[in-house]
TILUMZA-274171 format. One record per residue (C-alpha): residue number from 1; z, x, y. Coordinates in steps of 0.001 Angstrom, whole numbers, plus 500000, padded with zeros to 6 digits. Example, Ala and Ser with C-alpha at 12.3 -4.5 7.8 and 13.67 -1.06 7.14 Angstrom:
2
   i     zz     xx     yy
   1 507800 512300 495500
   2 507140 513670 498940
# end
This chain:
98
   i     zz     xx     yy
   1 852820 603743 905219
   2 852310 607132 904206
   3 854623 609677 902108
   4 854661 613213 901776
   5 854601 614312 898100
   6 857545 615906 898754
   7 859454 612450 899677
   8 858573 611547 896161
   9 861283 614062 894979
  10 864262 612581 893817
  11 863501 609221 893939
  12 864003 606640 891293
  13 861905 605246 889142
  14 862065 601662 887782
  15 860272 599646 885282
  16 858302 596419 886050
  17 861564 594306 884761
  18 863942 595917 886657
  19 865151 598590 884507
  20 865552 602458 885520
  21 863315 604860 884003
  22 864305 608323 885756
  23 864141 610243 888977
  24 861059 611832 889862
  25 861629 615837 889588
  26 857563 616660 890139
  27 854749 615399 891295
  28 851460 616277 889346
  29 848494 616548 891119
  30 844614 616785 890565
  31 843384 619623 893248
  32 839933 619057 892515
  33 839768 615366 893820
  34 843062 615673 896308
  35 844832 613006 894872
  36 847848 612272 893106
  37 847452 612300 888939
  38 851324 611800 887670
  39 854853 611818 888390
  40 857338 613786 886095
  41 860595 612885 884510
  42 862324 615564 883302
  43 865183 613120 882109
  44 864353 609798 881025
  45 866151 606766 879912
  46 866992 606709 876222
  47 866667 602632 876228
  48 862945 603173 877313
  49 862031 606952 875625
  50 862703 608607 872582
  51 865307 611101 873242
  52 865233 611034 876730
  53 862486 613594 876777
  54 860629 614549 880149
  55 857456 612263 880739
  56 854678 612293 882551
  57 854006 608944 883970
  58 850693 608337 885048
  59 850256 607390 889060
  60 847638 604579 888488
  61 850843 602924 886928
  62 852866 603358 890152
  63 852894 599027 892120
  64 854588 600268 894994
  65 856758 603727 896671
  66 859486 602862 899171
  67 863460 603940 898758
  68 862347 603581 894983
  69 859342 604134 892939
  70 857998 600697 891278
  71 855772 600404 888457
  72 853431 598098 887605
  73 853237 598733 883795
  74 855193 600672 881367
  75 855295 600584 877710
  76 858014 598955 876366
  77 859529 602071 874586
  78 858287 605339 874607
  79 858718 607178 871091
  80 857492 610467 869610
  81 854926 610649 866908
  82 856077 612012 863625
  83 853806 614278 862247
  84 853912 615145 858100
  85 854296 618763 857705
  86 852653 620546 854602
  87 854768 620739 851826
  88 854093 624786 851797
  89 853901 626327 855269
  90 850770 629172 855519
  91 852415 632326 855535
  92 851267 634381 858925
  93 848395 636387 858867
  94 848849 640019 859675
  95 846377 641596 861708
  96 843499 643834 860447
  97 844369 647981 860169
  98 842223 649845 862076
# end
């Protein structure tokens, strides 16, 4: 069966135990080889991501597309990594006079 990329739109996206990840809102794709790369989530389910930020799942992930999108693997929760700021942010350099 084949589906337009389009078709993709909108559908839902669940997790390999059952549990709803998002709706797809675009599809990513890699022009130079003509094939699908990703599906985004710009909302995502705070039980499975961090915030509910927008996520890029990858398509090799993707078991099966139908009335829903199924996946065949997805981490068991998605969360941001923290990165340590300097204790003193660099002040801006201004650019050279001329």
């Amino acid at each position: 069966m084949l589906v337009e990329m389009t078709e993709l739109l909108g559908r839902q996206i669940y997790t390999p135990d059952g549990r709803l990840l998002g709706e797809v809102d675009n599809v990513i794709v890699d022009v130079d080889q003509s094939k699908i790369d990703g599906l985004y989530l710009d909302e995502t389910s705070p039980m499975l991501v961090e915030d509910s930020r927008p996520t890029n799942v990858p398509y090799r992930w993707v078991s099966a597309v139908n009335d829903v999108v199924l996946l065949k693997y997805f981490p068991r929760r998605v969360s941001v990594k923290k990165v340590a700021r300097a204790a003193k942010e660099e002040e801006p350099v201004a650019p050279a006079a001329r």
